[in-house]
C-alpha positions in Angstrom: 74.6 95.8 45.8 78.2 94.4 45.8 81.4 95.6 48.2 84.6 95.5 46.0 84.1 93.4 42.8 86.9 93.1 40.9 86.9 94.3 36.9 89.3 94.3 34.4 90.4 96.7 32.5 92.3 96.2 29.2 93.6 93.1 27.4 96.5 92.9 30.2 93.8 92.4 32.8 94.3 95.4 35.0 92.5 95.0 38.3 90.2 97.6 39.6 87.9 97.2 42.8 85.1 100.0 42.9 84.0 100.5 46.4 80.3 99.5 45.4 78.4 97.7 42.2 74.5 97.9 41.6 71.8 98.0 39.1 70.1 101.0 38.3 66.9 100.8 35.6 69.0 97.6 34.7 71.7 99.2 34.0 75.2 98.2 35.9 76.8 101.0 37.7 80.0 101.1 39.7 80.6 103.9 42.5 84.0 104.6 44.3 84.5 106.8 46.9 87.8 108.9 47.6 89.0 110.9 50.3 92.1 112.1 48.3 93.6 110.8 45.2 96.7 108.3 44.5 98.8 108.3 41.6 97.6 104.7 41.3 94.1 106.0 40.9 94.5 108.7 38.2 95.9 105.8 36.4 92.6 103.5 37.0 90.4 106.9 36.2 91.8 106.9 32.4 91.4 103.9 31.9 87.7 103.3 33.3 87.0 106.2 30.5 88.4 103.6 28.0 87.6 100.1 29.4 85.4 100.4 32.1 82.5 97.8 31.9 79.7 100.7 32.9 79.1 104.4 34.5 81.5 104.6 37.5 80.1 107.4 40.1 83.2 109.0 42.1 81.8 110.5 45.7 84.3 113.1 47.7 84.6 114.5 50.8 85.3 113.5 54.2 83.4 110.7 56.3 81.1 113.9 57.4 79.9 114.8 54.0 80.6 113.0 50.7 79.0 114.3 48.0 79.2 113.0 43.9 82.1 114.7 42.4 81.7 112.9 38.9 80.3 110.2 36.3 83.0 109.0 34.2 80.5 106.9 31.0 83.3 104.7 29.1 83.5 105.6 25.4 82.6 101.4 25.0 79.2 102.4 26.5 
């Protein structure tokens, strides 16, 4: 497992970090946690459905109980 790795997304090299990155049945999967969402984010979301380099779990909730909200799969995978 790896904190904050740092993909790209797109040709113009847009930087996302995803809270956490692991291996799943060899598979590599990304998971980001969120509180509340930024307009920043909702950015990062579409394009992680386009260019994101594998399954990107999002959690939400508070610090008491976050629970998985979503699996955005990218169209390339």
């Amino acid at each position: 497992m790896r904190c904050q790795e740092t993909v790209y997304l797109t040709k113009a090299r847009i930087i996302s970090k995803p809270d956490f990155s692991f291996y799943e049945n060899g598979t590599k999967r990304f998971a980001e946690a969120k509180g509340f969402e930024t307009p920043e984010w909702r950015i990062k979301r579409r394009l992680w459905e386009h260019y994101g380099p594998g399954p990107l779990e999002i959690y939400k909730g508070s610090a008491k109980s976050f629970r998985l909200h979503e699996t955005i799969i990218p169209i390339c995978c």
